[in-house]
N, C-alpha and C positions, 0 to 999 in steps of 0.2 A: 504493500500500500504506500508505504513512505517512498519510496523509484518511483511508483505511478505518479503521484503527487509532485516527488518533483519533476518530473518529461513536463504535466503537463503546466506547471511555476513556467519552464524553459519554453514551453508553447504560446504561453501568454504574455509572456513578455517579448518575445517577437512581435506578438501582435499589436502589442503598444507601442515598440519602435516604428513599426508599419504606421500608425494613426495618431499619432502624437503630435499631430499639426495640425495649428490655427483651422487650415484650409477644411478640415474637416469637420470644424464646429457647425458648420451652415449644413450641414447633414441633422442637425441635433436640436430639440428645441431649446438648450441651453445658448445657442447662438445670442435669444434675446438678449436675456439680463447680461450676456458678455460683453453688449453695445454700454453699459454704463458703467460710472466709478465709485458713483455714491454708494453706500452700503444698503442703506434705506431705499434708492431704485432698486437695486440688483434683487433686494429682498422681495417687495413687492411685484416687479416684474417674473423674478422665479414662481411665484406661488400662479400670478395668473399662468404662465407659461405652462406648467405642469397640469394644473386642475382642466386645460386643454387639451391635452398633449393626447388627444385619442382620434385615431383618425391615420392615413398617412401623413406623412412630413412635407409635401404640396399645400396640401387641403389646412392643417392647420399654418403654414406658413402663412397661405393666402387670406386666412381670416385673423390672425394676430400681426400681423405687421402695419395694415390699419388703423389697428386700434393705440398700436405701439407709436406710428409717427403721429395722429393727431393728441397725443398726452404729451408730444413736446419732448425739452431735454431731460427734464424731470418727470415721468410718470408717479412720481410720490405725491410733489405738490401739485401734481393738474390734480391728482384725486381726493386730497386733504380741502380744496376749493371747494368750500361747499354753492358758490355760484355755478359751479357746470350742471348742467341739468341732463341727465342720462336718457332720459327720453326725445330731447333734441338729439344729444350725440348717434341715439341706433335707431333713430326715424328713417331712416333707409337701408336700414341691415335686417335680414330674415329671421337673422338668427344663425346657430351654428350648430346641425346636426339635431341633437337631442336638446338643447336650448332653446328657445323661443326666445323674440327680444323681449317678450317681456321678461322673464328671466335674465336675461343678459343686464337689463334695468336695476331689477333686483340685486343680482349681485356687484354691482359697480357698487350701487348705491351702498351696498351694506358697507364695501368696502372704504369707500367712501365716510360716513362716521366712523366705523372704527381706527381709520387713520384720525380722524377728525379728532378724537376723544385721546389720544396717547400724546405722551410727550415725546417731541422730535428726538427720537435716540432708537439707535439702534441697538437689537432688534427686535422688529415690531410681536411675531409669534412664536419665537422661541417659546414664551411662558405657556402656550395654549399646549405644547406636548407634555410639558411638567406636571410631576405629582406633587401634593402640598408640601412634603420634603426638596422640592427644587429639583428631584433626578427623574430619568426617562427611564419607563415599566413597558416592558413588552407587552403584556399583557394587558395595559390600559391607555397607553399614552396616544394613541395614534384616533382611539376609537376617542378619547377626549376633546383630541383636538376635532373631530370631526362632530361631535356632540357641542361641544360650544360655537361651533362656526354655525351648524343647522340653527341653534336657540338665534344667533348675530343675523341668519335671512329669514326666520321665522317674522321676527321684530320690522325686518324691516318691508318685506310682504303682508303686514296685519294678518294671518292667517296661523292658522292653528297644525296646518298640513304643507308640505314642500307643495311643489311640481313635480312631474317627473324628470325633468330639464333640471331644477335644483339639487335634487335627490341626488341624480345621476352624478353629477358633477361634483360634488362632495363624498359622496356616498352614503352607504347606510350604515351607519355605528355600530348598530348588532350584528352586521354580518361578519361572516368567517372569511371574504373575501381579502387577495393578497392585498389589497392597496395599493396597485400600484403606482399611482400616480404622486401620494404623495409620501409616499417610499421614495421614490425620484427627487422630491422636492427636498427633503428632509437630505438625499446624498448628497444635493447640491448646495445646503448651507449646513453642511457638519466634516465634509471632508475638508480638508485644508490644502490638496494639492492638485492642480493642473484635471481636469479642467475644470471643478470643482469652486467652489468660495470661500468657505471654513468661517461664516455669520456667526456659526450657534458655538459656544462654546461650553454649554454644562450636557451636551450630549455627546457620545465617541461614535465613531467612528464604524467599532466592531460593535453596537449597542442596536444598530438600525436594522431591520429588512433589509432580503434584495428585494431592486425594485423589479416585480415578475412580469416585464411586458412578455410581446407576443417571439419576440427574438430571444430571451432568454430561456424560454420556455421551451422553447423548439430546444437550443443548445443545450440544456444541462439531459434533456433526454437523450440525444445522439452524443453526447460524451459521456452516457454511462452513468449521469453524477443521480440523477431523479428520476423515477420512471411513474407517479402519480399522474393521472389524467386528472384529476380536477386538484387544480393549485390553490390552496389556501394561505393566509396569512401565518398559520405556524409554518409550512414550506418554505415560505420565502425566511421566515428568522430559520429554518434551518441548514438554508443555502447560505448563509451570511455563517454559519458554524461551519460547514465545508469548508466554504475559501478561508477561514481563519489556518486551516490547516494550509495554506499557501500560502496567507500575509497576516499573521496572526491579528497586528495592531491597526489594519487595514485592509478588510477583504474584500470591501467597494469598489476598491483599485480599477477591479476587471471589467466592470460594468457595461463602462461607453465602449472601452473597445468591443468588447463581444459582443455590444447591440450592432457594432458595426460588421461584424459577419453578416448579419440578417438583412441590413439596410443596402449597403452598397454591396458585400457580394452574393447578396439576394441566397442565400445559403436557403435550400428546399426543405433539409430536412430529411433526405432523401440523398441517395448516390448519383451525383450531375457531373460528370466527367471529366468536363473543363472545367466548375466550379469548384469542386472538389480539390481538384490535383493544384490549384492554388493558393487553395488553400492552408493558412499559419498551422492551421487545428488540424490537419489530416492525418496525422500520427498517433492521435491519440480520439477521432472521433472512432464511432460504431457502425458509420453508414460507410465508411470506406471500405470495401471486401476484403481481407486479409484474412478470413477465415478465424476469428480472435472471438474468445469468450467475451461479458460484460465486466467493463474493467470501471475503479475509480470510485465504485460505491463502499460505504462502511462510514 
């Protein structure tokens, strides 16, 4: 197991010398908040960036880059302004997907007081994953944060019940689902290195989910690592325990690179001939024929 472990340490970090460039951020919806310096943008542009981030990487570029150049150089202070009125701003937007504008109104606006209501200091939601001790619980912290952000658009929809556009895009608190969206959000203000931000600082690093999109999902099955068809939220904290066995104080390391198997070499999932064979990962996936047992799990 320890040889397996480390081929495939040696597999991924080629893979990181491969993607380790700027140029590859506009593949990722972290591109956004990478356009600013403030701490207080980057924070608030990641969180919209991520609670979007469903969909392909076209479809959400084309609906968030909109929204991003008319908030100006600051996206903090257009949305702490309580004169913008969100209902002018998506007077001619549909909406996005499972969102409706009136939803989209909704949550601006919510967004909108609760910047309104904090003091300028970063940052703004760290505290919402915190337990009244100050530290992050696997166990509760993520379903919290998601629990006081519903009660933050309940208030500000006067209603007693989301939307499905609401719901969705927050999620559901009680459910067992991975999170992954803001498992995402959460890598991107707790990690401290490249391409990362490191905002948060009373949460680590090895403490977080992975974030289970639809490209990791596919990977840890064809490398052996997870062979569960329905991914839940303890999955994903126990893929962040695997790769600990690979970067102990930093297992998130892997993340962007290995979404970028899925994105740019469109990785099937499957034995694709020319994808495959140029593949970083091909020595150690299961869909390449070698004739090889299930390796990597334990």
């Amino acid at each position: 197991m320890l040889d397996e472990v480390s081929i495939l340490k040696t597999k991924l970090h080629q893979l990181i010398n491969k993607y380790k460039h700027i140029s590859f951020l506009e593949t990722d919806p972290i591109c956004f908040p990478k356009r600013y310096n403030d701490p207080l943008d980057i924070e608030i542009v990641s969180l919209i960036s991520c609670l979007f981030a469903y969909g392909n990487v076209k479809n959400i570029q084309n609906f968030l880059n909109p929204i991003f150049q008319s908030m100006g150089e600051s996206p903090f202070e257009f949305l702490r302004n309580r004169k913008t009125s969100f209902s002018n701003f998506f007077k001619n937007t549909k909406g996005y997907r499972f969102q409706t504008k009136e939803d989209l109104v909704v949550f601006f606006n919510t967004l909108q007081r609760i910047l309104g209501e904090k003091n300028k200091s970063s940052p703004v939601f760290e505290s919402f994953f915190l337990d009244p001790n100050g530290n992050f619980d696997q166990s509760t912290s993520i379903q919290n944060f998601q629990k006081l952000f519903e009660t933050e658009l309940l208030t500000t929809a006067k209603t007693k019940v989301l939307s499905y556009g609401l719901q969705f895009l927050i999620g559901k608190w009680k459910s067992k689902s991975p999170k992954k969206r803001i498992s995402l959000f959460l890598r991107w203000m707790v990690r401290k290195h490249y391409p990362d931000f490191g905002l948060y600082h009373k949460i680590k690093p090895n403490e977080i989910p992975y974030p289970m999109d639809v490209h990791i999902q596919k990977l840890i099955k064809i490398l052996g690592i997870h062979h569960k068809k329905q991914i839940q939220l303890d999955d994903a904290y126990e893929l962040t325990e695997f790769f600990k066995k690979v970067n102990s104080a930093d297992p998130l390391l892997y993340d962007f690179y290995l979404t970028r198997v899925g994105i740019i070499n469109r990785c099937k999932g499957r034995f694709e001939e020319k994808i495959c064979n140029a593949c970083e990962l091909n020595e150690v996936c299961l869909v390449v024929p070698r004739g090889i047992e299930p390796r990597l799990q334990g």
